[in-house]
C-alpha positions in Angstrom: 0.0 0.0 0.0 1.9 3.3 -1.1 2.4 5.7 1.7 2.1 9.0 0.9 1.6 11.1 3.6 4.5 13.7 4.4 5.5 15.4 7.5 3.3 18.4 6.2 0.4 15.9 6.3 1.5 15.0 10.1 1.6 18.6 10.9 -1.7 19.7 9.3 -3.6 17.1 10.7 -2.2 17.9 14.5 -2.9 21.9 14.4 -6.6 20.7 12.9 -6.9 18.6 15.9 -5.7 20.3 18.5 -7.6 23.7 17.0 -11.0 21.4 17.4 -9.6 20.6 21.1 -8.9 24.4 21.9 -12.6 25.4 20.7 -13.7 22.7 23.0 -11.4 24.0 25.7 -11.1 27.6 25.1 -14.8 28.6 24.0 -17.4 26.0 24.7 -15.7 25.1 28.2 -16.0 29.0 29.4 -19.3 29.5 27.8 -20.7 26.4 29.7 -18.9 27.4 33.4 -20.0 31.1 32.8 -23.4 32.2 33.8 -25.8 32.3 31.3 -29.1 31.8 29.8 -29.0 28.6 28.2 -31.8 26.1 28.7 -30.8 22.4 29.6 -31.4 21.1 25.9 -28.7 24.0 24.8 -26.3 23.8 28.0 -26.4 19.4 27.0 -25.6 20.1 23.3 -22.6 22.0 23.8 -21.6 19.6 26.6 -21.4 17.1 23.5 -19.9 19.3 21.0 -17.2 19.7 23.7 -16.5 16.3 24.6 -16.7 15.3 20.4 -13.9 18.4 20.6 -11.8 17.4 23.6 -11.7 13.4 22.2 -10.7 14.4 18.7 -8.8 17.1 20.0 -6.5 13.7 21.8 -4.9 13.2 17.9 -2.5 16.2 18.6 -0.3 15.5 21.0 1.2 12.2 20.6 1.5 13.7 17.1 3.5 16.8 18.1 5.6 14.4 20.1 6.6 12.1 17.2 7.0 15.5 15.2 10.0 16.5 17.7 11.6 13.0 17.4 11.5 13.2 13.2 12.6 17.1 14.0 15.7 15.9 16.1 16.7 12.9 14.0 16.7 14.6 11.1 17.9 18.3 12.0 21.2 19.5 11.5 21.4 21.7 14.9 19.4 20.5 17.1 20.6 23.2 19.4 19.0 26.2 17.4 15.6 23.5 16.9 15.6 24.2 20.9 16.0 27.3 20.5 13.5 28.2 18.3 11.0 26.0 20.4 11.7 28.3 23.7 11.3 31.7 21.8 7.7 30.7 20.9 7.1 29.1 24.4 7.9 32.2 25.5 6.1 34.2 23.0 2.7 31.6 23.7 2.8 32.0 27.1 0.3 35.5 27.3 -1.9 33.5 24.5 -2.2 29.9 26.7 -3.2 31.9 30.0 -5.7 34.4 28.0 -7.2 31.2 26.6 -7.2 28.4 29.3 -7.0 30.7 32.4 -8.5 33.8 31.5 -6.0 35.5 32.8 -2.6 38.0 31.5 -0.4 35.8 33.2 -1.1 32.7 35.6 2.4 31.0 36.7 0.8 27.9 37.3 0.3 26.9 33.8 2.4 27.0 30.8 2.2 25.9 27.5 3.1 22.7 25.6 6.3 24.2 23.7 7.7 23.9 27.2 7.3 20.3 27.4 8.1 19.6 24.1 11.2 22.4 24.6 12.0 20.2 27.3 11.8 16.3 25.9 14.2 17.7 22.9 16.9 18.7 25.6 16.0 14.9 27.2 16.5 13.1 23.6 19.3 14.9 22.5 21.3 14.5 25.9 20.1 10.8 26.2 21.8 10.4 22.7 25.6 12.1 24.0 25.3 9.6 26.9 24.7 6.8 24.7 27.4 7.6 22.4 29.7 7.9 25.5 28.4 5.1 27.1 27.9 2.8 24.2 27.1 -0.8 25.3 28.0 -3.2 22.9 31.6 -4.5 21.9 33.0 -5.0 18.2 31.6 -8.9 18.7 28.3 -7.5 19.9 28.6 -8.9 23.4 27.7 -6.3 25.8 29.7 -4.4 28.1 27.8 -4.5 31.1 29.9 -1.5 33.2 28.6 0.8 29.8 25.3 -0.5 30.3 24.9 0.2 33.9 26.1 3.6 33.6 24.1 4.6 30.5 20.9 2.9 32.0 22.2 5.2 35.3 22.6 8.4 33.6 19.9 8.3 31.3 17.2 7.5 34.0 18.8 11.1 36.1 18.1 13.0 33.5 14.9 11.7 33.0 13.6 12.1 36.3 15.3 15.6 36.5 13.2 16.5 33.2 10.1 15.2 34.7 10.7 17.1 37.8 11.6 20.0 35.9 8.1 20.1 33.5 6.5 19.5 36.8 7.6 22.4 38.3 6.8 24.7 35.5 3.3 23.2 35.5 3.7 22.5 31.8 1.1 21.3 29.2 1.3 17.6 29.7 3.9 17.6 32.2 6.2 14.7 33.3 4.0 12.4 31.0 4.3 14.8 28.0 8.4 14.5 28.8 8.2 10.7 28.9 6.2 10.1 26.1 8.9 11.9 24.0 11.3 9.5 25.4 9.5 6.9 24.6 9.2 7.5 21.0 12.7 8.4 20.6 13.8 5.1 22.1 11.3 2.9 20.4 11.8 4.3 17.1 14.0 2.3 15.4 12.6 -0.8 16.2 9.0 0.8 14.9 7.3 3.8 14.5 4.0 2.3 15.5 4.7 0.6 18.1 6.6 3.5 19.5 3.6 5.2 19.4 1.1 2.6 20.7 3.8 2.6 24.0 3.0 6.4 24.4 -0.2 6.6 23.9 -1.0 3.8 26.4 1.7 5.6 28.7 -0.4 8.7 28.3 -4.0 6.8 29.1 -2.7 5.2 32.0 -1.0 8.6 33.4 -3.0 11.5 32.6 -6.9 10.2 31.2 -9.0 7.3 29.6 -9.4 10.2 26.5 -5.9 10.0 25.9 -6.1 6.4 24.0 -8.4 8.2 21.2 -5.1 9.1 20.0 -4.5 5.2 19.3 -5.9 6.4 16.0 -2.7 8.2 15.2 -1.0 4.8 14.4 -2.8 5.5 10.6 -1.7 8.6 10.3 2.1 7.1 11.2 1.8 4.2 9.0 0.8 6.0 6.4 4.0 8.4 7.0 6.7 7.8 4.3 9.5 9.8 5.9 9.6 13.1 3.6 9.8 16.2 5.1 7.1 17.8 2.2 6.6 21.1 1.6 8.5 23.3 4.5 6.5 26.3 5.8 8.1 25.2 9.5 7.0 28.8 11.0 3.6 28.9 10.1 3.2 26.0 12.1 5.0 27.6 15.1 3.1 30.7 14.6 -0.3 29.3 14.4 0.0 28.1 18.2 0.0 32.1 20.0 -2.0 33.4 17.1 -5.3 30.9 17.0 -4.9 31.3 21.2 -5.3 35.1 20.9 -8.4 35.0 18.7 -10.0 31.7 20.4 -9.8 33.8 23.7 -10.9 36.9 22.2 -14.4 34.7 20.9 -14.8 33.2 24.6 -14.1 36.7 25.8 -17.2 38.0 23.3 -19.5 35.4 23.5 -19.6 34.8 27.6 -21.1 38.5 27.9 -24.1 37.7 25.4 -24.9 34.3 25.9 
């Protein structure tokens, strides 16, 4: 069966589903919690509309995470790929906390290019310690001293990226961080399966929701590798900008309804 869908077709199909997530999230939710005049037969409609949202809205992430893996194996710096994800977590943070907290600036949330900001950093460092620490001799027996101290060093900085999205309060948190890791280390055996592993890690760790995303697996199989067309900063600029104008509709609508 020929696969032809591109990175391009990766990326548009996660902004789609996580833009039906944020209406869910950033509109309907508000709208539902705010007073208002709905009767019950409108108040249960957009109750479904928003849980239809939220579910489909479950495609994006594990999406966005295998996105970063491709992004980090393939990228010639990873270093400035970083780079460029903490400028727009920085720029996104006003627009996540207008939209989801209603607020200019709420410290105890920030937004998912911190996490995945964060399980780049985890990747690429797991990747110097197992080039320093590589396990297996020229007659492919292991070296077991390597082993223990690769196993050793890449568990620390694990758990001190865990700790650290869990400090921050990022999107996703410590199971956002993992699933990254989980990807990247399951990858070359198989994308899918490195995917399935994730997205039961997320059901298990954050919600039941999270194993909608077991659709994703199509979307991955279908993948055949090429980059397609590359129009990278539109994708990191949609983030802020749909947030901005998602809160600015809540913002309208919760004083008329």
């Amino acid at each position: 069966m020929k696969k032809n869908f591109s990175g391009l077709t990766l990326k548009i199909i996660a902004i789609v589903s996580m833009l039906i997530d944020h209406i869910g999230a950033a509109v309907i939710e508000p709208i539902l919690s705010a007073p208002n005049n709905l009767s019950n037969s409108q108040f249960q409609t957009l109750l479904h509309i928003d849980y239809i949202c939220r579910d489909i809205g479950r495609l994006a992430f594990p999406l966005f995470c295998f996105l970063i893996v491709e992004g980090f194996l393939h990228t010639r710096n990873w270093k400035k790929y970083l780079l460029r994800l903490c400028i727009f977590a920085l720029i996104s943070e006003i627009p996540f906390d207008l939209a989801f907290q209603r607020k200019l600036i709420e410290l105890n949330a920030q937004n998912v290019f911190f996490t995945l900001a964060i399980g780049l950093l985890t990747i690429a460092i797991t990747k110097m310690i197992r080039e320093k620490f590589w396990y297996y001799n020229s007659n492919f027996t292991i070296n077991i001293t390597n082993l223990i101290l690769y196993f050793t060093s890449v568990m620390s900085v694990l758990v001190v990226a865990m700790a650290t999205s869990i400090l921050l309060h990022t999107d996703y948190n410590a199971p956002g961080v993992v699933a990254i890791f989980i990807i990247y280390t399951f990858y070359p055996r198989s994308r899918e399966i490195a995917l399935l592993i994730a997205v039961l890690f997320l059901t298990v760790t954050i919600d039941q929701s999270e194993m909608f995303a077991i659709f994703d697996i199509i979307f991955i199989y279908f993948y055949n590798g090429s980059k397609g067309k590359q129009i990278k900063y539109f994708f990191y600029l949609f983030y802020p900008i749909h947030l901005t104008i998602l809160a600015g509709i809540a913002t309208s609508l919760i004083g008329k309804v």
